[in-house]
C-alpha positions in Angstrom: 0.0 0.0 0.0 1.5 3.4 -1.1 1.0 6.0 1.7 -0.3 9.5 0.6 1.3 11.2 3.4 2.9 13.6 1.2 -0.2 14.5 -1.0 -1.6 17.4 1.2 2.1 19.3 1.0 1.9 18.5 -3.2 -1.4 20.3 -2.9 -0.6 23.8 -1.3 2.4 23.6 -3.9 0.4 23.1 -6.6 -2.2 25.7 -5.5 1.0 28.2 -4.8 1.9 28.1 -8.0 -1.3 28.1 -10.0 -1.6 31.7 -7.4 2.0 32.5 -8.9 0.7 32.0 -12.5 -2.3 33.6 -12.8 -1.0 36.8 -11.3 1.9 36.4 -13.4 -1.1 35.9 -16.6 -2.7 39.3 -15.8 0.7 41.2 -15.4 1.2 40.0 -18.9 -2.4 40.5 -20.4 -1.9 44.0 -18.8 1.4 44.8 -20.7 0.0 43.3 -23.9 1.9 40.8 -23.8 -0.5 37.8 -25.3 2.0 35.3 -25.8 3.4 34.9 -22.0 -0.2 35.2 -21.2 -1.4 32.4 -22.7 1.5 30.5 -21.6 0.3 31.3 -18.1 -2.7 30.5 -18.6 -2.6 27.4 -19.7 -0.3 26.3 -17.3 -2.3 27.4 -14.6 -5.1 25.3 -15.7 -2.2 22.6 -15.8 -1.2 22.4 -12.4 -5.1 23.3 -11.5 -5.7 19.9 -12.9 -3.1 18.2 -11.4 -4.0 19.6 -8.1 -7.8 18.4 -8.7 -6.2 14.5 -9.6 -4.1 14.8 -6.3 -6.5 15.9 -4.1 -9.0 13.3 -5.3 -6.5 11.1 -5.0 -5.8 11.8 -1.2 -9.5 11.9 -0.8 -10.2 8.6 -1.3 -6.7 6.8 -0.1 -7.4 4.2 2.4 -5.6 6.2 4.9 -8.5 8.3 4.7 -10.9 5.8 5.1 -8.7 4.1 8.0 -8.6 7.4 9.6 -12.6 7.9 9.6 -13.2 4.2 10.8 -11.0 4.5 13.6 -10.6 8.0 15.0 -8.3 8.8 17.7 -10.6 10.3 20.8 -9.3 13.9 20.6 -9.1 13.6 16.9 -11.7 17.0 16.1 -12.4 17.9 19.0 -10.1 21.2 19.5 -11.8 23.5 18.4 -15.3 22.9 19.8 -14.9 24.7 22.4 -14.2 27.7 21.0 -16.7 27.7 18.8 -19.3 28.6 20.8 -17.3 31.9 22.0 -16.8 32.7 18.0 -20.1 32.1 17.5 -21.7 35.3 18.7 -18.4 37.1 17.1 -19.7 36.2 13.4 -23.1 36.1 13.9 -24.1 39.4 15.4 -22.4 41.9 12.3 -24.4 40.1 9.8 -28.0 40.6 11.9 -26.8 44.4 12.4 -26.9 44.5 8.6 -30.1 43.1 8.3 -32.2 45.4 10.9 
C-alpha cells in the first residue's frame, strides 16, 4: 500500500503556483503581452488539474478511510470549544446589517 502522506504538502504547492501564474497571466495581459499570457494560462489550468487528480487522489486513499473508521478520541475535538465563543463574534455583524 503506497502511503499518501505527502499529497496534502503536493497540494498547497500546486495551488501556490497556480496563485503564482495567474497573477503572473494578468501582469502579462496587462502589458500586452498575449504570448506569456497564454503561456500562463494554460499552465495554470495545468497544475489546477493536477492539483484536482491529487487531491482526489488523497480523498479517497485508504488512509482516509482508515482514519474515519478508527478516529483517535481527541481527533476534532479542538476547536469545539471555542466555537461557541466565536459564535456570537460572526453572527451578530451580519444581523446588524439586516435590521
Amino acid at each position: 500500500m503506497i502511503p499518501f502522506t505527502f499529497l496534502p504538502t503536493l497540494n498547497a504547492t500546486l495551488n501556490a503556483i497556480t496563485t503564482v501564474l495567474l497573477a503572473s497571466g494578468y501582469f502579462f495581459i496587462r502589458r500586452r503581452n498575449i504570448a506569456a499570457h497564454k503561456f500562463c494560462m494554460l499552465s495554470a489550468l495545468s497544475t489546477s488539474v493536477l492539483f484536482l487528480i491529487s487531491y482526489l487522489t488523497y480523498l479517497i486513499s485508504p488512509t482516509i478511510f482508515k482514519s474515519a473508521l478508527n478516529p483517535s478520541p481527541a481527533k476534532g475535538r479542538s476547536g469545539s470549544f471555542i466555537l461557541p465563543f466565536s459564535f456570537p463574534i460572526r453572527f451578530l455583524p451580519s444581523r446588524l446589517f439586516l435590521w
